[in-house]
C-alpha positions in Angstrom: 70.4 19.6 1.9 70.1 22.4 5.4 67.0 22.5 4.3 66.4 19.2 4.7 67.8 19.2 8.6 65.8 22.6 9.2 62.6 21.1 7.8 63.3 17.9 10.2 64.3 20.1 12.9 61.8 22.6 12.8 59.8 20.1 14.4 62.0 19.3 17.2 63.5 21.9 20.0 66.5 22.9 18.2 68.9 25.6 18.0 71.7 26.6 16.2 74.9 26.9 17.5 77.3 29.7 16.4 80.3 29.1 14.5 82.9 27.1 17.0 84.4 25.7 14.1 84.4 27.1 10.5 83.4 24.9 7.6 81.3 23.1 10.2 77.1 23.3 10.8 76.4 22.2 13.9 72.6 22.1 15.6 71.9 20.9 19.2 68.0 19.5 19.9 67.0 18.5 23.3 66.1 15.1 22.1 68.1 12.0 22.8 70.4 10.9 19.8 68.5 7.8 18.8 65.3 9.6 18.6 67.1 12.2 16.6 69.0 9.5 14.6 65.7 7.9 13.3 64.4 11.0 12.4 67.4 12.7 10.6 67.5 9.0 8.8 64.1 9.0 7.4 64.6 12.9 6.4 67.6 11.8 4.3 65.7 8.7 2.5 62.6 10.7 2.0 64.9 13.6 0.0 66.3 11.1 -2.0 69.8 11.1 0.2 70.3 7.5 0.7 72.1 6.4 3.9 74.9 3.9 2.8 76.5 3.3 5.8 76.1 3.8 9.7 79.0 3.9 12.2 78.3 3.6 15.5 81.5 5.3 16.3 80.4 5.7 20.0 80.5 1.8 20.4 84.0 1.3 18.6 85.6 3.9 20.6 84.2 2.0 23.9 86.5 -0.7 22.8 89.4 0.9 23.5 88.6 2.3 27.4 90.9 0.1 29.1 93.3 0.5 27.0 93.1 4.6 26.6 92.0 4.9 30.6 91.8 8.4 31.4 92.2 9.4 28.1 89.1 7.7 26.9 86.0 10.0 26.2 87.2 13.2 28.6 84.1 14.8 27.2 81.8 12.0 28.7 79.9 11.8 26.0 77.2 9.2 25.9 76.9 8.6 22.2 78.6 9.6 18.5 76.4 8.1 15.6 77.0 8.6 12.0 75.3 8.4 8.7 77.2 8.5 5.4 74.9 9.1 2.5 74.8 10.2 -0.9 72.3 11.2 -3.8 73.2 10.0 -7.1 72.3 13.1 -9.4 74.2 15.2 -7.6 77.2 12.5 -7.5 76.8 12.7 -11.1 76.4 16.4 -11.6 79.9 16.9 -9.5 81.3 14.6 -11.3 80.3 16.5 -14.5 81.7 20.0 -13.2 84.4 19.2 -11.3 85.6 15.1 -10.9 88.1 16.1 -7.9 85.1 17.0 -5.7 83.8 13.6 -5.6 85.7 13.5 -2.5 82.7 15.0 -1.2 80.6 12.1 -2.3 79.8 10.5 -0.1 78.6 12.9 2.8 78.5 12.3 6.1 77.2 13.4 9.2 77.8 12.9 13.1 75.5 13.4 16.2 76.4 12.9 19.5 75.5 13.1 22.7 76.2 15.7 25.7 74.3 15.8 29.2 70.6 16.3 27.4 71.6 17.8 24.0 72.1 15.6 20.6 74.6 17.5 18.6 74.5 17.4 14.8 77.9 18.3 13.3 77.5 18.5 9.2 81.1 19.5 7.6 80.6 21.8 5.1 80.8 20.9 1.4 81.4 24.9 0.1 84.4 25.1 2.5 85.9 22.9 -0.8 83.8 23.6 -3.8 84.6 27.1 -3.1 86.0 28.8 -6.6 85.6 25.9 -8.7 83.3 24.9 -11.9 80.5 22.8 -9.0 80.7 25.5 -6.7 76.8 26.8 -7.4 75.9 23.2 -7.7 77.6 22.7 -3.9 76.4 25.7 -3.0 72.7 24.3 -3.9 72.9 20.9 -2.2 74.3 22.8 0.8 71.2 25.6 1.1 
């Protein structure tokens, strides 16, 4: 699955940030978010991760402005997007190994948008398969 994103982002100015957070990958591009949407989209579909859903999480939270006031979007920033996707045959092959991890099915990611930098925050499925019977497995779909 990273290689996926690298492949994608290889061809885009990317780098990767260091840990802030464990159990989270995070990349920053200088591209804007929709361009880097598209693209990440396509990636996904083209690996055989099919997008299932797409949040616009930015526009919900606009909603609430009024109401929130100052406390709306202190970070000002000008976009959160985000994909939930799965791939069948390794919904299936978790399920096989260990049926509890099928919380990680389906995956999601989240990009959004800071001055010019798209940020691509990817929790980390190994963070949970760690020590059980899909942890090579997780540890596959995650390389």
């Amino acid at each position: 699955m990273i290689r996926v994103f690298i492949l994608l982002l290889a061809s885009m100015a990317v780098s990767a940030a260091p840990a802030e957070v464990a159990g989270v990958y995070e990349w920053r591009v200088v591209t804007d978010l929709e361009t880097t949407y598209e693209k990440l989209y396509n990636s996904l579909e083209e690996n055989r991760f099919f997008v299932v859903f797409e949040p616009d999480i930015g526009r919900n939270l606009a909603g609430f402005a009024a109401r929130w006031g100052e406390d709306y979007n202190r970070n000002a920033l000008t976009g959160i997007r985000s994909m939930v996707f799965c791939n069948a045959w390794y919904a299936n092959q978790v399920s096989n190994l260990e049926p509890r991890l099928l919380a990680l099915c389906p995956l999601h990611l989240t990009l959004y948008r800071t001055a010019d930098t798209t940020h691509i925050v990817f929790a980390r499925p190994t963070v949970l398969a760690n020590d059980t019977a899909a942890a090579a497995l997780v540890t596959e779909l995650e390389s």
